[in-house]
DRENTORKOL-3810 file (N, C-alpha, C; in nm, 4 decimals):
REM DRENTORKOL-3810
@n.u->0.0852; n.v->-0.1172; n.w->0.0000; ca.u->0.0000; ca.v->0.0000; ca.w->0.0000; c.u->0.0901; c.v->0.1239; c.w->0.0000
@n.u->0.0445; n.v->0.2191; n.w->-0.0956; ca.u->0.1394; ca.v->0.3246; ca.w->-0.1042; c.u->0.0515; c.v->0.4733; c.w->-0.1187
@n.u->0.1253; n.v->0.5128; n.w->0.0280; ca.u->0.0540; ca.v->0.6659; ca.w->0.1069; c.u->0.1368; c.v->0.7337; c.w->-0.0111
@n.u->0.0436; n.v->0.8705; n.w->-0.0729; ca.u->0.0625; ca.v->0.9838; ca.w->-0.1584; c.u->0.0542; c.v->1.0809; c.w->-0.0287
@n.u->0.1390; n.v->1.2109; n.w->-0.0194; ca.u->0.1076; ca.v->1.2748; ca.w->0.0829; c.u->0.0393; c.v->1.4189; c.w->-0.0054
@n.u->-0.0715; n.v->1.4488; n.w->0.0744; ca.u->-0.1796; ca.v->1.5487; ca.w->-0.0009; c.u->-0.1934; c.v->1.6798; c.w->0.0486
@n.u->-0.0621; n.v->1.7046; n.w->0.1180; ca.u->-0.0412; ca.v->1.8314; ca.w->0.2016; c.u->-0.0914; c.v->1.8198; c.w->0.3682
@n.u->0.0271; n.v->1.8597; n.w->0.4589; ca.u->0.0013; ca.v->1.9125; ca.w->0.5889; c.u->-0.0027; c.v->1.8283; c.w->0.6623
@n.u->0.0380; n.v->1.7010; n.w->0.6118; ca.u->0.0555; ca.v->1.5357; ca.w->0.6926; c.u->-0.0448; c.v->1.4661; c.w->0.6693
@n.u->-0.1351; n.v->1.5203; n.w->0.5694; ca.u->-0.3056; ca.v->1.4169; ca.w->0.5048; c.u->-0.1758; c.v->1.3383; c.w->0.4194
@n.u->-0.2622; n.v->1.2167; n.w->0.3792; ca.u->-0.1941; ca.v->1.1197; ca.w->0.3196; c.u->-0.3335; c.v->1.0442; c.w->0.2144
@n.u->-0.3041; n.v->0.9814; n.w->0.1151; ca.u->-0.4226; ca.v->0.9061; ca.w->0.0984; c.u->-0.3435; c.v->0.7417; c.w->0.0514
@n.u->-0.4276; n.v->0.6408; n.w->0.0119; ca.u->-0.3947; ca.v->0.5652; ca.w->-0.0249; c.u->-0.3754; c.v->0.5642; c.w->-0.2058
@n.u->-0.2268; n.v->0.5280; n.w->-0.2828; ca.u->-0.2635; ca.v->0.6003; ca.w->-0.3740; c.u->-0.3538; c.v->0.5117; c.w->-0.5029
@n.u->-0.3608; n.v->0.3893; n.w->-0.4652; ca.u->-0.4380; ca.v->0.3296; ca.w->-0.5382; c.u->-0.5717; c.v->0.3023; c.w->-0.5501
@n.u->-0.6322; n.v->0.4009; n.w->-0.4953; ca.u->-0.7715; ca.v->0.4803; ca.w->-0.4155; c.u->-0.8090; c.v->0.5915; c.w->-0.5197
@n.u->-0.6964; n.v->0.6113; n.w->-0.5449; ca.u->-0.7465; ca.v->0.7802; ca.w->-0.6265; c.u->-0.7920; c.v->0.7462; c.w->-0.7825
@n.u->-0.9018; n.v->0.8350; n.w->-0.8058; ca.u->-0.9787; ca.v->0.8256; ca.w->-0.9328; c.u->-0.9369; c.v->0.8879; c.w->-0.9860
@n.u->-0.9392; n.v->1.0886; n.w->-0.9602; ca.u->-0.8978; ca.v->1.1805; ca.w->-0.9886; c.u->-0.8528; c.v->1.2890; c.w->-0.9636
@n.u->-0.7841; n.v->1.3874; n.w->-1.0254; ca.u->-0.7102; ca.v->1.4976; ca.w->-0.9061; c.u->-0.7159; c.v->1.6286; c.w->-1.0025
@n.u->-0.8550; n.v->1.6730; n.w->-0.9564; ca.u->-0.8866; ca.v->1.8202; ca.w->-1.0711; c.u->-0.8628; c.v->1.9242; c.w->-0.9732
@n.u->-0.8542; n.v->2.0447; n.w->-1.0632; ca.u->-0.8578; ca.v->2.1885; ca.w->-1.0067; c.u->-0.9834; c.v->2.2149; c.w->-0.9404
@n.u->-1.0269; n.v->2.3156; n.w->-0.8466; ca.u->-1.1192; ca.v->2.3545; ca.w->-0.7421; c.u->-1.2154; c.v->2.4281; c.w->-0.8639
@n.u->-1.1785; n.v->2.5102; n.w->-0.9544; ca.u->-1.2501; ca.v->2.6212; ca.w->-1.0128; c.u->-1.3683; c.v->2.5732; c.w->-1.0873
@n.u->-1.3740; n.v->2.4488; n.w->-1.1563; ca.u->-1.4631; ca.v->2.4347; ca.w->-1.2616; c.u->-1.6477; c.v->2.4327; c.w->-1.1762
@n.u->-1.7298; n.v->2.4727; n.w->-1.2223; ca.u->-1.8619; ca.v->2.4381; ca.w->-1.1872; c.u->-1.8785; c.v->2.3271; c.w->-1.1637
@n.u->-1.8747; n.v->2.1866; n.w->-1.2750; ca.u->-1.8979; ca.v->2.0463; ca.w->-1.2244; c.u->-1.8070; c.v->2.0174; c.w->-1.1105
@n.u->-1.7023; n.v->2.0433; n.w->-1.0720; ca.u->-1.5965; ca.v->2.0049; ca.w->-0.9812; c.u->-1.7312; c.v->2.0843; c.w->-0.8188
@n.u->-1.7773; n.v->2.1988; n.w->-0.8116; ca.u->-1.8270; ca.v->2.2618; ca.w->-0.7425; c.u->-1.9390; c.v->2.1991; c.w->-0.6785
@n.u->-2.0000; n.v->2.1505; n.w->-0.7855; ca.u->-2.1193; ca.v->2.0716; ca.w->-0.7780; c.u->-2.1000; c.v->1.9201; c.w->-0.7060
@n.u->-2.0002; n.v->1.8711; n.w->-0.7343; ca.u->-1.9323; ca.v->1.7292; ca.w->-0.7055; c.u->-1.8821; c.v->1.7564; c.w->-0.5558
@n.u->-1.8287; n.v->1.8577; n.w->-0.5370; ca.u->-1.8049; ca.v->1.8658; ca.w->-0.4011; c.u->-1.9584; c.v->1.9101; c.w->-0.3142
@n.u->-2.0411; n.v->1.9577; n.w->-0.3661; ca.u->-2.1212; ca.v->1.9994; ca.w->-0.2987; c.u->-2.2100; c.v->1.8679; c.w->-0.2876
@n.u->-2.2478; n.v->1.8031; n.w->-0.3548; ca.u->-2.3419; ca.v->1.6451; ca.w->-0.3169; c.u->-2.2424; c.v->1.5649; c.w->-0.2454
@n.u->-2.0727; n.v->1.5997; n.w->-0.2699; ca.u->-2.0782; ca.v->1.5164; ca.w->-0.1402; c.u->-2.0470; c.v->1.5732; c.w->0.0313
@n.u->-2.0468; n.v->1.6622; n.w->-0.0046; ca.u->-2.0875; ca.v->1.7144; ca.w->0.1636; c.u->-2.2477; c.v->1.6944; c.w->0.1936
@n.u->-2.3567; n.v->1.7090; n.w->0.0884; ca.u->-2.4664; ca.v->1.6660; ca.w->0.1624; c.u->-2.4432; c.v->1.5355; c.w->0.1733
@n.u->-2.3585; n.v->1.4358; n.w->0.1042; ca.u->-2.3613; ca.v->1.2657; ca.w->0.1787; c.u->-2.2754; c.v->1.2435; c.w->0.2380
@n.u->-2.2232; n.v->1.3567; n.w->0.3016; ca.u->-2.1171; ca.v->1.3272; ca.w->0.4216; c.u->-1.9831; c.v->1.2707; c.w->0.3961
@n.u->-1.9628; n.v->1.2565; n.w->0.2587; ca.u->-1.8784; ca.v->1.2104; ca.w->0.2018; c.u->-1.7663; c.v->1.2870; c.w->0.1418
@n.u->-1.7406; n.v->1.4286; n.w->0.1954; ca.u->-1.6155; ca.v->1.5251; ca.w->0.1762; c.u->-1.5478; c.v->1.5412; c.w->0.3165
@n.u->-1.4281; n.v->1.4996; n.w->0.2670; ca.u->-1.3071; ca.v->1.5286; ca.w->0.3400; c.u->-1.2124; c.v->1.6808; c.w->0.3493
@n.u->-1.1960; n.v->1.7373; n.w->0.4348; ca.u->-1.1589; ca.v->1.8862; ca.w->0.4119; c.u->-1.0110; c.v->1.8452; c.w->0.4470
@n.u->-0.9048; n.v->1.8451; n.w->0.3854; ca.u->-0.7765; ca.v->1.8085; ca.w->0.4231; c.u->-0.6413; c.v->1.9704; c.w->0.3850
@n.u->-0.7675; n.v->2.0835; n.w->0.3921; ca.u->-0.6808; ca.v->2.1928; ca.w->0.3501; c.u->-0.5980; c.v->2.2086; c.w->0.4867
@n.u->-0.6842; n.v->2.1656; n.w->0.6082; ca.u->-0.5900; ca.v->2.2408; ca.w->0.7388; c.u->-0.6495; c.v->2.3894; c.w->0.7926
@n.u->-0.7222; n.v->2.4663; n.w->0.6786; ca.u->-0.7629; ca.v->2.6029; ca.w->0.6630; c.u->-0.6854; c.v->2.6941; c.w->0.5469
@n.u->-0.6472; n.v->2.6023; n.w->0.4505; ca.u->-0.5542; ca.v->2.7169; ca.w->0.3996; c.u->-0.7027; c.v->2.7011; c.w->0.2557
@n.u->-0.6621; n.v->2.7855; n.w->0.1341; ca.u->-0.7049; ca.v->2.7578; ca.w->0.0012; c.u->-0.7158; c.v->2.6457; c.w->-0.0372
@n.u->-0.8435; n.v->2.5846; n.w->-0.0973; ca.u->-0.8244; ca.v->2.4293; ca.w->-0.1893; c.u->-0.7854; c.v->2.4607; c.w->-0.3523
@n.u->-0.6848; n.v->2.3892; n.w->-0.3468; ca.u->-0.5840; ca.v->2.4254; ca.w->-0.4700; c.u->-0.6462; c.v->2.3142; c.w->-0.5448
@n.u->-0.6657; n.v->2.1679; n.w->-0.4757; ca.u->-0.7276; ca.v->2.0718; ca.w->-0.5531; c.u->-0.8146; c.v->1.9811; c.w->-0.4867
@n.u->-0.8919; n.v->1.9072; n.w->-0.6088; ca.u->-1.0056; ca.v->1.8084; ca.w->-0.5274; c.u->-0.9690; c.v->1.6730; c.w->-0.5556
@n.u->-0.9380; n.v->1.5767; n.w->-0.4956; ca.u->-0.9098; ca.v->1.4725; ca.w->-0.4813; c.u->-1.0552; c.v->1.3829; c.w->-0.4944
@n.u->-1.0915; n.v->1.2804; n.w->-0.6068; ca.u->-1.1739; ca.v->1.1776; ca.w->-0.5724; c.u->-1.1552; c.v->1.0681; c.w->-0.6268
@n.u->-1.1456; n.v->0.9555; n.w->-0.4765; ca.u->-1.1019; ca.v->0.8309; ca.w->-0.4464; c.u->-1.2790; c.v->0.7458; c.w->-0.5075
@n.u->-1.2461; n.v->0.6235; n.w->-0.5277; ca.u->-1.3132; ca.v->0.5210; ca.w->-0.5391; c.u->-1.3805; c.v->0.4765; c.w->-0.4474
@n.u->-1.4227; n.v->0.5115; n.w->-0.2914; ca.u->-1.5250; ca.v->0.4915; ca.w->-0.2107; c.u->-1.6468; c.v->0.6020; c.w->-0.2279
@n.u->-1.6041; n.v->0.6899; n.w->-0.3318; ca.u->-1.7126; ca.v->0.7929; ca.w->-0.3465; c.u->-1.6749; c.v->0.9054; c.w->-0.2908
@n.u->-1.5985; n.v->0.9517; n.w->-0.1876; ca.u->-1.5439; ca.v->1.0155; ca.w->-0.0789; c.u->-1.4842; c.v->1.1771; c.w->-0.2038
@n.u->-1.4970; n.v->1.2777; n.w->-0.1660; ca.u->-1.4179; ca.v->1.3815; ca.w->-0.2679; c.u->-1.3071; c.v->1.4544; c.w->-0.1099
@n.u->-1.2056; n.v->1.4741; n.w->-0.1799; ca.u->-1.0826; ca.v->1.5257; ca.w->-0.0660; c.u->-1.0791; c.v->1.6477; c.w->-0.1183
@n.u->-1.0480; n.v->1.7474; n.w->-0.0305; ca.u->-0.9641; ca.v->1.9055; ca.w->-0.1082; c.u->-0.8308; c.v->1.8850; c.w->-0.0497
@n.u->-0.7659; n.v->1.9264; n.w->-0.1099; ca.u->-0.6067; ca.v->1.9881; ca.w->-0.0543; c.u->-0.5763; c.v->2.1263; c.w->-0.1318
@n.u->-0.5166; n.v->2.1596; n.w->-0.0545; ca.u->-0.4349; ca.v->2.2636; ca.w->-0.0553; c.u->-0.2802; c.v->2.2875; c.w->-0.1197
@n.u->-0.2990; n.v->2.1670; n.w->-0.2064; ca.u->-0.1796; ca.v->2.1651; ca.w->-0.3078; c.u->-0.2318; c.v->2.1066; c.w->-0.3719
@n.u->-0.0956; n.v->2.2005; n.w->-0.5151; ca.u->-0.1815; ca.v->2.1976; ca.w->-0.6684; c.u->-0.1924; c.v->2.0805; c.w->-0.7108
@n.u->-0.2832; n.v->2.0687; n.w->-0.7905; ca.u->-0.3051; ca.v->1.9349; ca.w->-0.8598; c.u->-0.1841; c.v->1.8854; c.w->-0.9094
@n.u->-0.1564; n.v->1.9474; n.w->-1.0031; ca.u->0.0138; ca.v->1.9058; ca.w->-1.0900; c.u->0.0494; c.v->1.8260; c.w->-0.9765
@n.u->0.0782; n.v->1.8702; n.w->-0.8710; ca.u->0.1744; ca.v->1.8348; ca.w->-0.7653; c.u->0.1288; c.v->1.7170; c.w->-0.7191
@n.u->0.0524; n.v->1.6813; n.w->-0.6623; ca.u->-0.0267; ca.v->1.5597; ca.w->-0.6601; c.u->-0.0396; c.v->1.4731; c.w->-0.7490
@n.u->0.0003; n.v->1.4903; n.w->-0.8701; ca.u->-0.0463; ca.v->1.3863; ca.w->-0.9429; c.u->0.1330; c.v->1.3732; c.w->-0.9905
@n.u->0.2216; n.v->1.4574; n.w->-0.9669; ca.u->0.3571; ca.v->1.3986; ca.w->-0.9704; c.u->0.3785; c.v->1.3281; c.w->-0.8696
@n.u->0.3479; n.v->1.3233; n.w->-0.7512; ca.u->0.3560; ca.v->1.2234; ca.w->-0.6589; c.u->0.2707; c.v->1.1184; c.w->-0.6499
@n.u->0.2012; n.v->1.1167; n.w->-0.7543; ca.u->0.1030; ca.v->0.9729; ca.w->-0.8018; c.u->0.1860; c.v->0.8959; c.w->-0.8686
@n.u->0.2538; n.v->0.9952; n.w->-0.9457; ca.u->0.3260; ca.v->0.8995; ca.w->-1.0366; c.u->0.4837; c.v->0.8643; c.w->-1.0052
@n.u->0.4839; n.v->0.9028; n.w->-0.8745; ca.u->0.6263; ca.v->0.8385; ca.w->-0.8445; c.u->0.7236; c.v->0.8754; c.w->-0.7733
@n.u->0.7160; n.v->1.0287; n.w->-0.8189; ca.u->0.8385; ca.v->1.1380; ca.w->-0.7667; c.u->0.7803; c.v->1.2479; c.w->-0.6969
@n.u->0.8285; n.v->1.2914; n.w->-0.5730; ca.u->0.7922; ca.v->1.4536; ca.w->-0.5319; c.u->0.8128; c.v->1.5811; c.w->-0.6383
@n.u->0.7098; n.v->1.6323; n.w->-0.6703; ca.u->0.7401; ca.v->1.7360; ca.w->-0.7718; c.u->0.8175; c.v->1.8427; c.w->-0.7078
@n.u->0.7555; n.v->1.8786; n.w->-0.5845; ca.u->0.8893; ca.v->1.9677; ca.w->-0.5285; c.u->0.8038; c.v->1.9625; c.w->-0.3810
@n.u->0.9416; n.v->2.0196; n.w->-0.2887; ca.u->0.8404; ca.v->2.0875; ca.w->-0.1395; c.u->0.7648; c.v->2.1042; c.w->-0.0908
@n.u->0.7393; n.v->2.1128; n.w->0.0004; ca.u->0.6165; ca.v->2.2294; ca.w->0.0299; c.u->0.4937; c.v->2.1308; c.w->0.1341
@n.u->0.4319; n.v->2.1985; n.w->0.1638; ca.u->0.3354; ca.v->2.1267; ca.w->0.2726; c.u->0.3214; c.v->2.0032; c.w->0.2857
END
C-alpha cells in the first residue's frame, strides 16, 4: 500500500485515487457539494485555500491545498517539489 502525501501530513492511499482536478470548474463545485450533503467530503486543507479536489473510489471527494500538478507527480512516483 502506497501513502501519496496530499499536504500538511493528510496522506491518501494512492491506489484509491480516481482523480485529481482543479477547485474552479462548476462540475468540480457541484461534485463537491453532493458530497458534503452525503457526508462524504473530506476537508484536508488544514484552513488554507483548496488548490485541488481529490476523488477516491469509495465515493469520498478530498480538497487539498496543493496543486493538482503536484499531486499527481507524486502519483506517479516522484515529489514534484516541497512544500506542505
Amino acid at each position: 500500500m502506497r501513502l501519496v502525501n496530499v499536504g500538511y501530513g493528510n496522506v491518501v492511499v494512492a491506489d484509491r485515487v480516481v482523480a485529481v482536478v482543479g477547485p474552479a470548474a462548476a462540475p468540480v463545485r457541484r461534485m463537491r457539494e453532493e458530497a458534503r450533503k452525503r457526508g462524504k467530503l473530506v476537508d484536508a486543507t488544514q484552513g488554507r485555500k483548496t488548490r485541488s479536489v481529490i476523488v477516491i473510489d469509495s465515493d469520498h471527494v478530498i480538497l487539498s491545498a496543493v496543486q493538482a500538478e503536484t499531486i499527481s507527480a507524486r502519483l506517479g512516483g516522484g515529489e514534484a517539489e516541497d512544500g506542505p
